[in-house]
Rosetta silent file (secondary structure, phi, psi, omega in degrees, C-alpha in Angstrom):
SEQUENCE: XXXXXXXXXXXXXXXXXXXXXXXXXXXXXXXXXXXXXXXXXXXXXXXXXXXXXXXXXXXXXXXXXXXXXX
SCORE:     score description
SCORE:     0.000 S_00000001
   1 L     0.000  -15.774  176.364    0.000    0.000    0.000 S_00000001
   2 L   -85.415   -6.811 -178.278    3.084    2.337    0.272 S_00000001
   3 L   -97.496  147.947  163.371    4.226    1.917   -3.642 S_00000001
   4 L  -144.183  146.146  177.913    2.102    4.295   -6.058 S_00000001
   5 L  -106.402  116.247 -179.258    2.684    4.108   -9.768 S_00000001
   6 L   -95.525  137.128  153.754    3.454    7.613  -11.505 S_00000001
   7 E  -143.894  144.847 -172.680    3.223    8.047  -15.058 S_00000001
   8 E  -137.690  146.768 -160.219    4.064   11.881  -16.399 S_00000001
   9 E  -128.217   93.167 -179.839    3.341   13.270  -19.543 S_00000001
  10 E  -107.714  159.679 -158.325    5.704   16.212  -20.652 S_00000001
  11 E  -150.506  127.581 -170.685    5.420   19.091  -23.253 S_00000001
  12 L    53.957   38.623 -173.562    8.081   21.705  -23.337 S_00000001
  13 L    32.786   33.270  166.038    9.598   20.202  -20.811 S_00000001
  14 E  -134.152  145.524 -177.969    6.968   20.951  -18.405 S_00000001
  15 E   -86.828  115.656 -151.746    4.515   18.650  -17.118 S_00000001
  16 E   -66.041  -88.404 -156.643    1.372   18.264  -19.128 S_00000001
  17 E  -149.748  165.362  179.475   -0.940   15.632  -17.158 S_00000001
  18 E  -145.618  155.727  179.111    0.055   12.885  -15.009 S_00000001
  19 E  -120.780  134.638  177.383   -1.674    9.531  -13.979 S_00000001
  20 L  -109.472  151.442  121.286   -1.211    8.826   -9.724 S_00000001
  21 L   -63.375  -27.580  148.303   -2.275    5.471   -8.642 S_00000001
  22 L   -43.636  -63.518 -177.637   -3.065    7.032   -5.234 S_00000001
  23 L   -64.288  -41.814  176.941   -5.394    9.313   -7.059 S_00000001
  24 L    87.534   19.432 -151.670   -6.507    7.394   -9.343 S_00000001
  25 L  -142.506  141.930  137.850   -7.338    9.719  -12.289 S_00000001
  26 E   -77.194  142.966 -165.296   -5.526   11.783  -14.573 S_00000001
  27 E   -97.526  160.883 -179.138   -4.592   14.824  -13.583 S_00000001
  28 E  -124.793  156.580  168.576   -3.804   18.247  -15.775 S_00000001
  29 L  -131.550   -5.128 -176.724   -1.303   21.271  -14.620 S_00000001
  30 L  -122.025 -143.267 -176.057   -1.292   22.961  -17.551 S_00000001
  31 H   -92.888  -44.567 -173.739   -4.622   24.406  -19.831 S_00000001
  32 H   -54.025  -48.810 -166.319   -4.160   21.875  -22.719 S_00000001
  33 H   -53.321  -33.777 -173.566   -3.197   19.081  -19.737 S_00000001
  34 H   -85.010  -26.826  163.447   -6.398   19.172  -17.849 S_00000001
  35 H   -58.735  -28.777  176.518   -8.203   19.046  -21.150 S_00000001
  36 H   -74.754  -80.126 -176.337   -6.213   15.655  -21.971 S_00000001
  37 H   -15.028  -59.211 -156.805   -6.983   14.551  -18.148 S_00000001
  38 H   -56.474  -40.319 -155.146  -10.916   15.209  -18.761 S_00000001
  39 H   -83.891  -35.974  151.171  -10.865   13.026  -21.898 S_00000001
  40 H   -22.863  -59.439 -166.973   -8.439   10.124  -20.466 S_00000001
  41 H   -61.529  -54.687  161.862  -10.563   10.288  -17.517 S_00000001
  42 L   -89.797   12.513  154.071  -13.628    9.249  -19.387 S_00000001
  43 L   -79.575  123.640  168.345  -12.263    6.555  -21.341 S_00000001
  44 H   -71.117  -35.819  177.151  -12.905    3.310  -18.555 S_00000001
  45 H   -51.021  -41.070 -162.387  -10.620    1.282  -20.935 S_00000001
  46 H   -84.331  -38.678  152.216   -7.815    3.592  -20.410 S_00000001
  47 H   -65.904  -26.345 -175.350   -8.292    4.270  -17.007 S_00000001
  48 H   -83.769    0.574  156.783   -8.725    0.615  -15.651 S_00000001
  49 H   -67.976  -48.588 -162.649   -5.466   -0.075  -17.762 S_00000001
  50 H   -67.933  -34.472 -145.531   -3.542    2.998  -16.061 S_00000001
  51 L   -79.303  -46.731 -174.447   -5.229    1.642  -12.655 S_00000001
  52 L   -56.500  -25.118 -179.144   -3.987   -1.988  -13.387 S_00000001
  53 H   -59.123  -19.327 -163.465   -0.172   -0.682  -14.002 S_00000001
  54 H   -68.691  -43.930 -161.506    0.196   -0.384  -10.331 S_00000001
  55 H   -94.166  -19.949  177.541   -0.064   -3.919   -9.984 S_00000001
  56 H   -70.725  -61.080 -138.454    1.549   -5.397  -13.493 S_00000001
  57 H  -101.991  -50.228 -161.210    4.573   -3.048  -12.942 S_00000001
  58 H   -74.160  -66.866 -164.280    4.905   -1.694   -9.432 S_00000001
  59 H   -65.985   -6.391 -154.572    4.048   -4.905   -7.190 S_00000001
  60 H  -102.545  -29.417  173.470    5.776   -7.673   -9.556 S_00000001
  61 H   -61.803  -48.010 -177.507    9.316   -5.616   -9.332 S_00000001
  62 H   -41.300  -57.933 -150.794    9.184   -4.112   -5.668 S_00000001
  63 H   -65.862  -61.614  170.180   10.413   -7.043   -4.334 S_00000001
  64 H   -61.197  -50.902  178.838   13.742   -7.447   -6.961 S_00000001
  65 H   -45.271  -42.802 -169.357   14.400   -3.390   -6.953 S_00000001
  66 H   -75.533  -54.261  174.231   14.447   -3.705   -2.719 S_00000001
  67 H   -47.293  -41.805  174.443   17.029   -6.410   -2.991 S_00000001
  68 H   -97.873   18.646  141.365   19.363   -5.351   -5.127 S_00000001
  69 H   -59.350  -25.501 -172.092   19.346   -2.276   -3.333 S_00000001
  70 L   -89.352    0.000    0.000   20.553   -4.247   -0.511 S_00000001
């Protein structure tokens, strides 16, 4: 419950929209980005993909990254 899967979306090297797995939604910071967010946000395919990333990417990994940290 302490891992969250980030994905960031840059444009001019500032960041456009982002996906949180904490939040659970995309999010926008700029005027175009929040415009992206809205439309992201209402695809369910695309969010229940982004939601699912947490667990394909984040939880199957944790476990090798914390070791060979050690």
């Amino acid at each position: 419950k302490d891992i969250e899967f980030i994905e960031s979306y840059y444009f001019n090297k500032l960041e456009d929209t982002r996906f949180s797995s904490s939040v659970g939604k995309f999010v926008g910071f700029t005027e175009q980005g929040v415009k992206i967010a809205a439309a992201w946000n209402n695809n369910p395919s695309k969010l229940s993909a982004m939601r699912a990333q947490k667990e394909v990417y984040c939880l199957n990994h944790v476990q090798i990254k914390h070791d060979n940290a050690l």
